[in-house]
FINU-79071 format. One record per residue (C-alpha): x, y, z. Coordinates in steps of 0.5 Angstrom, whole numbers, plus 500, padded with zeros to 3 digits. Layout:
BEGIN
<atom><c1>X</c1><c2>Y</c2><c3>Z</c3></atom>
...
% end
This chain:
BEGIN
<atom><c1>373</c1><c2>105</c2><c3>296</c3></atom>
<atom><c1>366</c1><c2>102</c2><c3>295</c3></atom>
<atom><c1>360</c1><c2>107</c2><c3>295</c3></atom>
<atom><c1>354</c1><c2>106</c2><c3>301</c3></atom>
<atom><c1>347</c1><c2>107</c2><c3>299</c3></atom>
<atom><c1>344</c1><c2>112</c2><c3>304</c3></atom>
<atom><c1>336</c1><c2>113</c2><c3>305</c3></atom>
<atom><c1>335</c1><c2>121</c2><c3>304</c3></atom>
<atom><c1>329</c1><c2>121</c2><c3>309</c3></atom>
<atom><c1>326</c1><c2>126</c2><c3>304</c3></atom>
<atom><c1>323</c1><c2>127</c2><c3>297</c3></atom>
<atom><c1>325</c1><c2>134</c2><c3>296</c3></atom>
<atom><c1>328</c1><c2>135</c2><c3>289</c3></atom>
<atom><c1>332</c1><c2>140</c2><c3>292</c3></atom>
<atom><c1>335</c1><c2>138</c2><c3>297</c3></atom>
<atom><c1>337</c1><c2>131</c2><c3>293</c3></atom>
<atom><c1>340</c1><c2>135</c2><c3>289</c3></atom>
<atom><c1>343</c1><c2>139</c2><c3>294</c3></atom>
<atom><c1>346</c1><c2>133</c2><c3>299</c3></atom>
<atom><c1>348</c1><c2>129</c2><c3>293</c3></atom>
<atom><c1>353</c1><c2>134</c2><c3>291</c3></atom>
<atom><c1>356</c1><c2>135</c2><c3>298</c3></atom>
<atom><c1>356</c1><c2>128</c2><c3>300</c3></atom>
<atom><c1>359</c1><c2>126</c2><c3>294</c3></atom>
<atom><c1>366</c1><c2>126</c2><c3>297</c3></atom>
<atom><c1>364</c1><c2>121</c2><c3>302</c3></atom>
<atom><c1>362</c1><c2>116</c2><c3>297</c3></atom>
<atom><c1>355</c1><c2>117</c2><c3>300</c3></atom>
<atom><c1>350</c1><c2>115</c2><c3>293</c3></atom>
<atom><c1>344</c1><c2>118</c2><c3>296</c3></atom>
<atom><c1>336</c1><c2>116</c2><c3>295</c3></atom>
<atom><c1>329</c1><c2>119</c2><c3>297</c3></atom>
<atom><c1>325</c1><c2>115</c2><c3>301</c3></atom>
<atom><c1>320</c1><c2>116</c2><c3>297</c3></atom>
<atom><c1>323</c1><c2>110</c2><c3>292</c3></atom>
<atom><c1>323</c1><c2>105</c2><c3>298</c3></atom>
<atom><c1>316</c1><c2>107</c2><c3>298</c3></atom>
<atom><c1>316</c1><c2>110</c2><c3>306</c3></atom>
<atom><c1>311</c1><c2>115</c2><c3>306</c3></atom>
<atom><c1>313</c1><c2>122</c2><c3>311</c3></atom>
<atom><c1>312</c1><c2>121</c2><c3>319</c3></atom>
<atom><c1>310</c1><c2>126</c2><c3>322</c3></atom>
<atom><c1>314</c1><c2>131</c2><c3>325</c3></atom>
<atom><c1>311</c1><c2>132</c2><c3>332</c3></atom>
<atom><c1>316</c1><c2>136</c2><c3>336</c3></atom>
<atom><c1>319</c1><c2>143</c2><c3>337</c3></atom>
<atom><c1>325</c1><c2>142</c2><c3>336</c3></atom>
<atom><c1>330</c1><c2>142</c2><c3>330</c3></atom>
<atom><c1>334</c1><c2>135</c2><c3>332</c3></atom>
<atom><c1>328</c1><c2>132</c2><c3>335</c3></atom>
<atom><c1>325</c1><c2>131</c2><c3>328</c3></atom>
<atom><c1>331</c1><c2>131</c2><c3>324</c3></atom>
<atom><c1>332</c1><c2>124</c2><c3>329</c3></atom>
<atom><c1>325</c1><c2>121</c2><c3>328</c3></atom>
<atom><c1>325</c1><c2>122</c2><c3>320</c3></atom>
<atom><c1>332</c1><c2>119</c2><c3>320</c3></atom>
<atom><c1>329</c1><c2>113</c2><c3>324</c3></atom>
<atom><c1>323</c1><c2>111</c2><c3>321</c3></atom>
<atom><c1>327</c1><c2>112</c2><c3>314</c3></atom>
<atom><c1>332</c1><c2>106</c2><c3>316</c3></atom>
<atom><c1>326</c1><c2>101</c2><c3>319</c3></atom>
<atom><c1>323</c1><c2>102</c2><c3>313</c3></atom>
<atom><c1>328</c1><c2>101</c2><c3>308</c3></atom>
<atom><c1>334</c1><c2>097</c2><c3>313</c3></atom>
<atom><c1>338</c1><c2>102</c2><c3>311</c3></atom>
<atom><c1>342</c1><c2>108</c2><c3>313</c3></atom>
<atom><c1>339</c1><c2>114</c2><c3>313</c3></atom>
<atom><c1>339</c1><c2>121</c2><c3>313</c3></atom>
<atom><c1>335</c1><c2>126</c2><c3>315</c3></atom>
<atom><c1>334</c1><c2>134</c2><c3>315</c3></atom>
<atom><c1>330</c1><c2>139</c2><c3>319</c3></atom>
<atom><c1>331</c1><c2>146</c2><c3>317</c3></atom>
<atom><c1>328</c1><c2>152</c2><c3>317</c3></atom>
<atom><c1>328</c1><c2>159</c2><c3>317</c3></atom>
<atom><c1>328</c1><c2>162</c2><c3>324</c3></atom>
<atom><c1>326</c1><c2>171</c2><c3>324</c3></atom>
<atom><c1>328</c1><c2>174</c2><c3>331</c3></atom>
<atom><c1>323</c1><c2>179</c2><c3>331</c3></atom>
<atom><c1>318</c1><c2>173</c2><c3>331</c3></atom>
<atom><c1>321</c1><c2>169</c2><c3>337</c3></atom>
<atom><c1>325</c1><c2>165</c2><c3>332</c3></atom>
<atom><c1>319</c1><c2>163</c2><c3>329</c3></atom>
<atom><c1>317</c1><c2>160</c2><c3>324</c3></atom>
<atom><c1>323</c1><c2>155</c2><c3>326</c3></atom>
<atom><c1>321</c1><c2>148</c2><c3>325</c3></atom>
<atom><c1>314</c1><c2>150</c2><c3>322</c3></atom>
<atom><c1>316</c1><c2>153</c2><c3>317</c3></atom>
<atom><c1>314</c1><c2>149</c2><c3>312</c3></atom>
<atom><c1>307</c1><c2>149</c2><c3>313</c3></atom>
<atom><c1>307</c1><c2>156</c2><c3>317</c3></atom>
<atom><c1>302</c1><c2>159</c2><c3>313</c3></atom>
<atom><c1>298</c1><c2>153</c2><c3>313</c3></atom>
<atom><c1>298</c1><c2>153</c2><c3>320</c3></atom>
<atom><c1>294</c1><c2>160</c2><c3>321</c3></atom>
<atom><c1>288</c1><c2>157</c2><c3>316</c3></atom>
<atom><c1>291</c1><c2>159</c2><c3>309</c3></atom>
<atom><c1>294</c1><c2>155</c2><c3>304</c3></atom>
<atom><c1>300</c1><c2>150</c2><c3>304</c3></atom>
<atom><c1>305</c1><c2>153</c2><c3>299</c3></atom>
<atom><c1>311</c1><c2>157</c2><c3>299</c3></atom>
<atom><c1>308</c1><c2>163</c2><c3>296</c3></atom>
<atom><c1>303</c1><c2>163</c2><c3>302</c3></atom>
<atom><c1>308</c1><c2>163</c2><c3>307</c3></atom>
<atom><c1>312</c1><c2>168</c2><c3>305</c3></atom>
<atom><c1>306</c1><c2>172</c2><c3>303</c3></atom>
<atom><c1>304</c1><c2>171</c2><c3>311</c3></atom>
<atom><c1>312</c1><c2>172</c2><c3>313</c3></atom>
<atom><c1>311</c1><c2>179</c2><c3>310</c3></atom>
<atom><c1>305</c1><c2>180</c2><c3>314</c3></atom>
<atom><c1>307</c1><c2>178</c2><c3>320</c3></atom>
<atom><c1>314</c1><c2>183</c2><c3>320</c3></atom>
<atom><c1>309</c1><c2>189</c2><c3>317</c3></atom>
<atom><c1>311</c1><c2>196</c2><c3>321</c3></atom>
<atom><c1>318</c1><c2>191</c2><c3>324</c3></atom>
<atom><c1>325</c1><c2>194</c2><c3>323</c3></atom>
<atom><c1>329</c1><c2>188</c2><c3>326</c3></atom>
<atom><c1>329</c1><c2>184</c2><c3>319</c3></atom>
<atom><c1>334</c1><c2>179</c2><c3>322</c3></atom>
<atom><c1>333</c1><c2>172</c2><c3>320</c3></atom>
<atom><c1>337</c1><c2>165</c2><c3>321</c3></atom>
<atom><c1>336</c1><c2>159</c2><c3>316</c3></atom>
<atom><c1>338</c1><c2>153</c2><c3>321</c3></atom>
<atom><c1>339</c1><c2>146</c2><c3>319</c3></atom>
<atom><c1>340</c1><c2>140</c2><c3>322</c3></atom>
<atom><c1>342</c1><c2>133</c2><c3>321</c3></atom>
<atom><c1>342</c1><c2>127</c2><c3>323</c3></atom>
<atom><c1>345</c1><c2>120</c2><c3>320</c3></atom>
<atom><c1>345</c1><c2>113</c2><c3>323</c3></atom>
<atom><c1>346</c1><c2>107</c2><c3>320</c3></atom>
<atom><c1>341</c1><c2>103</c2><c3>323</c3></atom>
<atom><c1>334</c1><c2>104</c2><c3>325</c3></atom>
<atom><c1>337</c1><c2>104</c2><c3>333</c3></atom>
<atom><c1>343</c1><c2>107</c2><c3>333</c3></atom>
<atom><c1>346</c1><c2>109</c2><c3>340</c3></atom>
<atom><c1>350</c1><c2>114</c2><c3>336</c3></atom>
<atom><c1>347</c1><c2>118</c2><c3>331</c3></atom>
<atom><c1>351</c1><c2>122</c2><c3>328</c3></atom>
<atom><c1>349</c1><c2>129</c2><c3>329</c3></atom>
<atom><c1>351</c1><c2>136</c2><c3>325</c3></atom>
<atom><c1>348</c1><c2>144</c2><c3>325</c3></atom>
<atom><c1>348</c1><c2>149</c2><c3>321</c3></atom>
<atom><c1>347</c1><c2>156</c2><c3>322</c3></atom>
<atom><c1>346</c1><c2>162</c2><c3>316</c3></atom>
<atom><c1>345</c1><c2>169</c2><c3>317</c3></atom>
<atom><c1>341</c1><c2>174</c2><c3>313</c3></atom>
<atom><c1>335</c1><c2>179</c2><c3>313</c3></atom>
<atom><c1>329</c1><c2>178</c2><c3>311</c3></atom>
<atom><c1>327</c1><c2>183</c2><c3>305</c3></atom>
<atom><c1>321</c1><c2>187</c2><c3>304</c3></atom>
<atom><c1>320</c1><c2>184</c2><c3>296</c3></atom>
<atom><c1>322</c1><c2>177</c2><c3>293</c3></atom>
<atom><c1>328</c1><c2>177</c2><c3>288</c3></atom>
<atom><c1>332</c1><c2>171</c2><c3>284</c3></atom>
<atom><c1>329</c1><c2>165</c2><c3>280</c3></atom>
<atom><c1>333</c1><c2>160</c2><c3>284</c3></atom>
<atom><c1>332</c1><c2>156</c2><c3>289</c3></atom>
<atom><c1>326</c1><c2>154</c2><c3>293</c3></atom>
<atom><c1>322</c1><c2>156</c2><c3>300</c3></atom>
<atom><c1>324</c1><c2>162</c2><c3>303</c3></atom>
<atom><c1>330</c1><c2>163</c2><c3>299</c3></atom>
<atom><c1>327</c1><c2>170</c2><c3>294</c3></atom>
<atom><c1>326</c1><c2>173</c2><c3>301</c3></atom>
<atom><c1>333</c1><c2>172</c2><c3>305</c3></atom>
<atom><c1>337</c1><c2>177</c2><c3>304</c3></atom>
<atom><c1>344</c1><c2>177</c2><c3>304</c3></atom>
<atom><c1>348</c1><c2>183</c2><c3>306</c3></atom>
<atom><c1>355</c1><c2>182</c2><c3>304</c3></atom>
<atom><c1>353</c1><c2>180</c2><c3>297</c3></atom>
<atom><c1>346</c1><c2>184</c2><c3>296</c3></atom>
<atom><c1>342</c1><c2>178</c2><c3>293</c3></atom>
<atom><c1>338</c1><c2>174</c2><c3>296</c3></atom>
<atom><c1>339</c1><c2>166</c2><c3>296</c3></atom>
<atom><c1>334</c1><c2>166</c2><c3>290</c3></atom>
<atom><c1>340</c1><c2>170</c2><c3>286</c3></atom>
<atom><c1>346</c1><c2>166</c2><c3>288</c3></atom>
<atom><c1>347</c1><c2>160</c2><c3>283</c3></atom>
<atom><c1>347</c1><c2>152</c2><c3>285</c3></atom>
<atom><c1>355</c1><c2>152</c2><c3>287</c3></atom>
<atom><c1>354</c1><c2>159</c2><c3>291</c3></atom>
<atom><c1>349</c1><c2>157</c2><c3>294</c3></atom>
<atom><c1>352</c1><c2>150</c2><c3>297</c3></atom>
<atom><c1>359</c1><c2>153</c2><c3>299</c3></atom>
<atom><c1>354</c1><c2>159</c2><c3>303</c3></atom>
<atom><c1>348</c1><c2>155</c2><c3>306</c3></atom>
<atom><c1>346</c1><c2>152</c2><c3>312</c3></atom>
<atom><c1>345</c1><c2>145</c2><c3>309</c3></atom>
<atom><c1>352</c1><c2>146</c2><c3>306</c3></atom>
<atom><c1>355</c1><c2>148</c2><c3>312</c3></atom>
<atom><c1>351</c1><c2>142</c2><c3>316</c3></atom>
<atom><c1>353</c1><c2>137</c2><c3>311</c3></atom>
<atom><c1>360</c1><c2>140</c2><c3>311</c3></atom>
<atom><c1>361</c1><c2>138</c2><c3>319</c3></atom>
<atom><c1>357</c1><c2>132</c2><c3>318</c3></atom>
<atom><c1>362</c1><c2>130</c2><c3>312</c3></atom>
<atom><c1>368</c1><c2>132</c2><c3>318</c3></atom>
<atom><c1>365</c1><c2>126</c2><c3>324</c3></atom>
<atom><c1>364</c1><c2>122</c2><c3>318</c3></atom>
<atom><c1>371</c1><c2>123</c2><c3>316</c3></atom>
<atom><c1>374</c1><c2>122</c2><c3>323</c3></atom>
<atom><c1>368</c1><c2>116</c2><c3>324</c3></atom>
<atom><c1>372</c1><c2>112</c2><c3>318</c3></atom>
<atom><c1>370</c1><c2>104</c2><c3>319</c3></atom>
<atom><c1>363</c1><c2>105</c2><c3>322</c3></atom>
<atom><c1>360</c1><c2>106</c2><c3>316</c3></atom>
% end
C-alpha cells in the first residue's frame, strides 16, 4: 500500500514525533508545514475543533495537500476549563512571558489555596484532504488527571511536569515516549482518527 504525504499544520518536534508514531500504520508519511514554508494562522476562536479546523485548512491552501491539524490543551475545573484553548500562550496573555515555565508558573498561582486539582488534556483533530473539504474527519480525545503542586519528570513538554497521573502516581513528564502514546489525549485523539480513517478507506 502506497503512502500519502499529509501536512502537520505544526512545527512541534513533539508532536511530529508523537503523530508519525501512531499514524504509521495508516501509512500517513507526515511533514511540519513549516517545510512547505506555511507560517502559523491565527487561532482566533474559542473552541478546540474551530481552530483545529482552521489551522488544517489553511495548511492545505498553502501545501495543495492533505493536511492534519490539532488543537489541544489543558482544561483546570477549578479555573472554569481554563486555560483551554489558551494554553499555550496563557501566561503571556496575562503580561507575562511566552514560555511553558510561565505558564505553569502562573497555573500554580491561579490554583493557589484550591483543593479541586482536577484537570483534563484535551485534543482534537482534524483531517481533510483538500483546503475545502465538505467532510473532514473530526476526532477528540480526553485525558484525565490532577494538577500537582511541584513539577516531576524530564520528558515530554507544556503541561506535562505538572499533570499528575493518580493511577500510576507519575506525572506525563515521568512516563517514557511509548506510555505516554498509548495513554495521552493525542494518542486517543489519533487512535479514533486512525479508526474513521480505517472505515474511510478509498477517500484518501
Amino acid at each position: 500500500m502506497s503512502s500519502t504525504r499529509v501536512v502537520l499544520a505544526s512545527d512541534n518536534a513533539g508532536k511530529l514525533a508523537e503523530f508519525s508514531a501512531i499514524l504509521e500504520p495508516a501509512n500517513l508519511v507526515m511533514h511540519p508545514q513549516g517545510h512547505f514554508g506555511i507560517t502559523a494562522v491565527d487561532e482566533p476562536h474559542v473552541t478546540f475543533v474551530e481552530n483545529a479546523l482552521l489551522k488544517a485548512r489553511h495548511a492545505s491552501r498553502e501545501s495543495g495537500m492533505p493536511a492534519l491539524a490539532d488543537d489541544s490543551g489543558l482544561c483546570v475545573s477549578a479555573l472554569n476549563d481554563a486555560p483551554g484553548v489558551y494554553s499555550a500562550r496563557y501566561a503571556a496573555l496575562a503580561g507575562r512571558e511566552k514560555s511553558d515555565a510561565a505558564n505553569n508558573a502562573y497555573l500554580l498561582e491561579r490554583l493557589d489555596g484550591m483543593t479541586d486539582r482536577r484537570a483534563r488534556y484535551v485534543a482534537v483533530l482534524v483531517f481533510v484532504r483538500f483546503a475545502d473539504d465538505p467532510l473532514p474527519i473530526i476526532a477528540q480525545g480526553v485525558w484525565h488527571g490532577e494538577i500537582a503542586t511541584q513539577g516531576r519528570g524530564d520528558n515530554g513538554f507544556g503541561y506535562d511536569p505538572y499533570f499528575y497521573l493518580p493511577e500510576l502516581d507519575k506525572t506525563v513528564a515521568e512516563l517514557d515516549p511509548r506510555q505516554k502514546n498509548a495513554l495521552s489525549h493525542r494518542g486517543r485523539a489519533l487512535r479514533a482518527l486512525l479508526e474513521q480513517l480505517d472505515a474511510g478507506k478509498g477517500r484518501l
